[in-house]
C-alpha positions as CSV (number, residue, x, y, z in Angstrom):
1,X,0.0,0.0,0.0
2,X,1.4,3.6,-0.8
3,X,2.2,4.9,2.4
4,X,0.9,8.7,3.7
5,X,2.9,9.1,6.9
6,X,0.0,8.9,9.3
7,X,-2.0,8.7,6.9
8,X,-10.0,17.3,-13.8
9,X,-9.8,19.9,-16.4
10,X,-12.1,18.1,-14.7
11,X,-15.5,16.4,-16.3
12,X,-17.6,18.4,-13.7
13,X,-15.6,21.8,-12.6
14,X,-18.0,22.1,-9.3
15,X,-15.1,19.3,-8.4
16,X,-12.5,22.1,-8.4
17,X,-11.8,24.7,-5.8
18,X,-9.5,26.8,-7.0
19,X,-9.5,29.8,-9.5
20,X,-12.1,28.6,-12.7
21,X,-9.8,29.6,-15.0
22,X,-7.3,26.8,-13.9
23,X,-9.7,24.3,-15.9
24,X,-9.2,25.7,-19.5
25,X,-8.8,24.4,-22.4
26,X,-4.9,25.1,-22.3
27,X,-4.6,22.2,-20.3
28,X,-3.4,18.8,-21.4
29,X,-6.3,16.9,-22.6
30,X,-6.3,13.1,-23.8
31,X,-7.0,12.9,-27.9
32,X,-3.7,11.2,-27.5
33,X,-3.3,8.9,-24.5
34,X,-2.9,4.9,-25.0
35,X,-2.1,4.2,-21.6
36,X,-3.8,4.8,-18.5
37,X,-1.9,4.4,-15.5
38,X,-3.7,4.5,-12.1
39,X,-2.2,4.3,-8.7
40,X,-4.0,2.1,-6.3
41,X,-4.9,3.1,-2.6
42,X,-6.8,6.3,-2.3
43,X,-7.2,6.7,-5.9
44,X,-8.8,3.7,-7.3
45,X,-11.0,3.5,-3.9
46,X,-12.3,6.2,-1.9
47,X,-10.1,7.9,0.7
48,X,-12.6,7.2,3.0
49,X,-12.2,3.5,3.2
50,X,-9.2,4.5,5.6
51,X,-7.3,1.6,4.9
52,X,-4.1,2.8,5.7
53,X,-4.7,3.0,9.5
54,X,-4.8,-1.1,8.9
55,X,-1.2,-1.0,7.4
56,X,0.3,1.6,9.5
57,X,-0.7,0.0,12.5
58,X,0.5,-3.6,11.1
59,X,4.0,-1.6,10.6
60,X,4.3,0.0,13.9
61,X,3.6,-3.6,15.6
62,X,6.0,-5.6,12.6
63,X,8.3,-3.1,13.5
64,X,8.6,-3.7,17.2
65,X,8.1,-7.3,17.0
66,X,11.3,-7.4,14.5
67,X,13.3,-5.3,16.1
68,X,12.6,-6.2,19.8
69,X,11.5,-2.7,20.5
70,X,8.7,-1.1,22.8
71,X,5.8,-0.3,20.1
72,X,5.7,3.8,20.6
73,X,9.8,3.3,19.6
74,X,8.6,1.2,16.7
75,X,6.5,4.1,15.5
76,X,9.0,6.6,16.1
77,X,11.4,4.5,13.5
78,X,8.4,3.9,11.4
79,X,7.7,7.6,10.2
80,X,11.5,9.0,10.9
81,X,12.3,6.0,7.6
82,X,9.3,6.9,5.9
83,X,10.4,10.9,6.0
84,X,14.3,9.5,5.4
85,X,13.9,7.1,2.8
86,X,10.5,7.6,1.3
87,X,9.0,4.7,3.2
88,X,9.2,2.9,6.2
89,X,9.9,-0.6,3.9
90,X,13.0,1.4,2.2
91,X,14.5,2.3,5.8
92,X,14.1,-1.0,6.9
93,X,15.9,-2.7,4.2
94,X,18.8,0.2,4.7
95,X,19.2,0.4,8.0
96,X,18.2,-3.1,9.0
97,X,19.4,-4.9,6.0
98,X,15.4,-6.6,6.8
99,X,13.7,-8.6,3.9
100,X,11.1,-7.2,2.0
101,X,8.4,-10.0,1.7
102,X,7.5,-11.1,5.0
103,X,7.0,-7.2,6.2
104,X,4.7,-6.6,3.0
105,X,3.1,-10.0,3.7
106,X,2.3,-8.7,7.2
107,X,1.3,-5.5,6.9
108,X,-1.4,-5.8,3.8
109,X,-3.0,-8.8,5.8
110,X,-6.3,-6.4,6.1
111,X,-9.5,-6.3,6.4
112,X,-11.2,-4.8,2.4
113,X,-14.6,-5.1,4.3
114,X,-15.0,-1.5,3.4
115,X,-13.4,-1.5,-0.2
116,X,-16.9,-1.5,-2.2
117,X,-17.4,-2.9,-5.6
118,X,-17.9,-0.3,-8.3
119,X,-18.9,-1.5,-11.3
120,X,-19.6,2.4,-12.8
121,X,-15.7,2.3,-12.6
122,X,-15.3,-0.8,-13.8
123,X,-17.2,0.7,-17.1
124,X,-15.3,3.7,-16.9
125,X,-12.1,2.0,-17.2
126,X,-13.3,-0.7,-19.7
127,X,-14.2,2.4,-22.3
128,X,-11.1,3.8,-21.9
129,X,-8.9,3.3,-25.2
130,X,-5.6,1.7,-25.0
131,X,-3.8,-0.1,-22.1
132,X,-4.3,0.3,-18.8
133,X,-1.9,-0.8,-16.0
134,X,-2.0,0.2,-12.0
135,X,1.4,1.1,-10.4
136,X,1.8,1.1,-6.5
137,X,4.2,1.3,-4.1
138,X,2.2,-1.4,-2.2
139,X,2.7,-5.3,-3.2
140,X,1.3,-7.2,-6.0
141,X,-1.0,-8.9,-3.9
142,X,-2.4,-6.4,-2.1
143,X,-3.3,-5.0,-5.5
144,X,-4.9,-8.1,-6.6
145,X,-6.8,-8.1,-3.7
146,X,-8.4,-4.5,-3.7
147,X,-8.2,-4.4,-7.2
148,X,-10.1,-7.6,-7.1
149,X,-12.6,-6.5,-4.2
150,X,-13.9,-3.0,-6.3
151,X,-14.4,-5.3,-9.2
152,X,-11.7,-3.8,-11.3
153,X,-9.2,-6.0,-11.6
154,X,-9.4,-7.8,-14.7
155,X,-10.1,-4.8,-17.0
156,X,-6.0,-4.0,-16.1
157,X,-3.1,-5.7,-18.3
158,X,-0.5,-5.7,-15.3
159,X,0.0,-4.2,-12.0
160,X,3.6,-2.4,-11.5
161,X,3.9,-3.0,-8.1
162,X,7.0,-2.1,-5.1
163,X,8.3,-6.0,-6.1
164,X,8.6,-4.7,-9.7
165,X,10.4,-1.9,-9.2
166,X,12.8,-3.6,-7.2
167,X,11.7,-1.8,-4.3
168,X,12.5,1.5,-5.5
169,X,8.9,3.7,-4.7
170,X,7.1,6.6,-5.7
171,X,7.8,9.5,-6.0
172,X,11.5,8.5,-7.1
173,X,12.2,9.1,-11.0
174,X,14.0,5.8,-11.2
175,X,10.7,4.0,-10.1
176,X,8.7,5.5,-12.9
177,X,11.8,4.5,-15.3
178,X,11.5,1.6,-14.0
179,X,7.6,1.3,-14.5
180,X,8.3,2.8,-18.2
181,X,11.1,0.5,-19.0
182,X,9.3,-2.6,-17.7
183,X,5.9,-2.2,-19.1
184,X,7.1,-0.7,-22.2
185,X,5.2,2.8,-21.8
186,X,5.4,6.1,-23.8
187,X,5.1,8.5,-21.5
188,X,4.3,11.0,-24.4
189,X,0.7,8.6,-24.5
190,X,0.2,8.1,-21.2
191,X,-2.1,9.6,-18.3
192,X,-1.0,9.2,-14.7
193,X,-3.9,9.0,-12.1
194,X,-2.4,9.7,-8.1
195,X,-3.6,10.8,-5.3
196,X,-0.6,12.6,-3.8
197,X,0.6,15.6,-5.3
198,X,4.0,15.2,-5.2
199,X,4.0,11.3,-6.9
200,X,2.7,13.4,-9.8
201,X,6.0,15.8,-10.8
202,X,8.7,12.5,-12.3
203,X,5.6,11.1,-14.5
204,X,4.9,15.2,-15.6
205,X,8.8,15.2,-16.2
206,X,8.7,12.2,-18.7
207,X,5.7,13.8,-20.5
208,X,2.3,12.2,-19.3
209,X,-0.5,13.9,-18.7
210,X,-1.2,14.0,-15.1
211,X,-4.2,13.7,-13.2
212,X,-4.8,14.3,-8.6
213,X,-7.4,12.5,-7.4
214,X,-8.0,14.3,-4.2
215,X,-10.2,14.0,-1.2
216,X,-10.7,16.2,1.8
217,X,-10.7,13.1,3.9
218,X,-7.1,12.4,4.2
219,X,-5.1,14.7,6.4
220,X,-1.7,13.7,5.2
221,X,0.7,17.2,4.9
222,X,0.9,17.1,1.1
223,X,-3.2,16.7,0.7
224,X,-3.9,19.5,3.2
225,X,-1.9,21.9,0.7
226,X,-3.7,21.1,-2.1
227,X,-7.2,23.5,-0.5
228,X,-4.8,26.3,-0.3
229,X,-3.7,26.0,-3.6
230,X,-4.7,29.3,-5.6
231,X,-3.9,27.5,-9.1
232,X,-3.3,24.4,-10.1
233,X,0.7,23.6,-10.0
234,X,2.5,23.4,-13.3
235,X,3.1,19.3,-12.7
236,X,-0.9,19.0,-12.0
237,X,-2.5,19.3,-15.5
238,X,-6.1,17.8,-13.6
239,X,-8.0,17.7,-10.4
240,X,-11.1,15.9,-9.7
241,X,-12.5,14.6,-6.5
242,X,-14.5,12.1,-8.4
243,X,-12.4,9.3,-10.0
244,X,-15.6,7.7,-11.9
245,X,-16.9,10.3,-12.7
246,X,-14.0,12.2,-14.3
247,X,-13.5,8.9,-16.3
248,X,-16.7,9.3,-17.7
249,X,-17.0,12.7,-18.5
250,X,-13.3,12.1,-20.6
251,X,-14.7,12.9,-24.8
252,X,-13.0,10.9,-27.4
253,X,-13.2,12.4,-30.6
């Protein structure tokens, strides 16, 4: 699971609030995206399905039960690698020279009770033209499994997941080389659906078009900037609040 540290033009522009004339027509549009690449957690799901207090909890108790430390220490390491290294699983494997598979085994052994199946999106994605692929810097199987539980999962070609990438994550450049590289992408006829902000600046760099799915649910740092933004940053060509629905408001000529 992508980890928060705690924690369109769009189809309809009520979805917005910023300036109006950030929506325009200037922005990039997609007459020429082929692939659609979506992250998972908190963008293919609502944020409100809070599964992330499942994982961070899992990684603060992992974390103690490892390491043979109190659980409040465990925490402390927990977010002081996830600010360090750009997750907890990176600092681990640095610091602790610790395994990957048996911590991502542990901590995306939740409950997707409250992961709903969506077959609207499942439409949405079907229509779109082209490949479609999710990339995530949680495990394959965890992708499987929510991808699986909104209904969504078979109308992807391939998941790019942390194991892919060689444990490399988002928002790192090499990981979305990687992704490119891997998965034989054109970044010049691609679309790149996130959730956090700053996951969205390497994939603008290589050329996508970029899309932030945003909710006011999540209180992460980087998601409470985004309602005092005046405009929409340079690296942010979309916003919408309404995954599905931005999906299908998306004209193809």
């Amino acid at each position: 699971m992508a980890e928060k540290d705690n924690m369109p033009a769009t189809s309809n522009e009520e979805d917005v609030r910023v300036k109006p004339q950030v929506v325009s027509d200037a922005r990039r549009g997609f007459d020429r995206t082929a692939i659609w690449v979506f992250d998972l957690d908190n963008t293919l799901y609502p944020a409100e399905c809070n599964l992330f207090d499942q994982v961070d909890q899992r990684m603060g108790l992992f974390i103690a039960k490892k390491l043979g430390v109190p659980f409040e220490y465990a925490r402390h390491l927990q977010k002081s690698y996830y600010r360090q290294f750009g997750t907890t699983l990176s600092g681990l494997m640095q610091v602790h020279g610790m395994e990957p598979g048996p911590f991502l085994d542990y901590v995306h052994d939740i409950d997707l009770t409250c992961v709903p199946e969506c077959p609207d999106l499942a439409e949405a994605i079907e229509r779109l033209p082209g490949r479609k692929l999710i990339f995530t810097n949680g495990s394959r199987r965890h992708a499987e499994r929510v991808a699986g539980k909104l209904g969504v999962l078979d109308k992807f070609e391939d998941i790019c997941s942390i194991e892919t990438c060689e444990y490399v994550p988002k928002p790192e450049a090499e990981a979305f080389d990687r992704m490119v590289r891997r998965h034989g992408v054109s970044s010049e006829q691609s679309a790149m659906f996130e959730d956090m902000p700053h996951n969205l600046e390497a994939p603008h760099a290589l050329g996508m078009t970029t899309v932030l799915v945003h909710s006011d649910y999540v209180d992460h740092p980087a998601q409470l900037k985004v309602k005092t933004w005046q405009e929409l940053p340079e690296h942010v060509h979309h916003l919408t609040r309404d995954l599905c629905g931005f999906l299908q408001g998306i004209k193809f000529k």
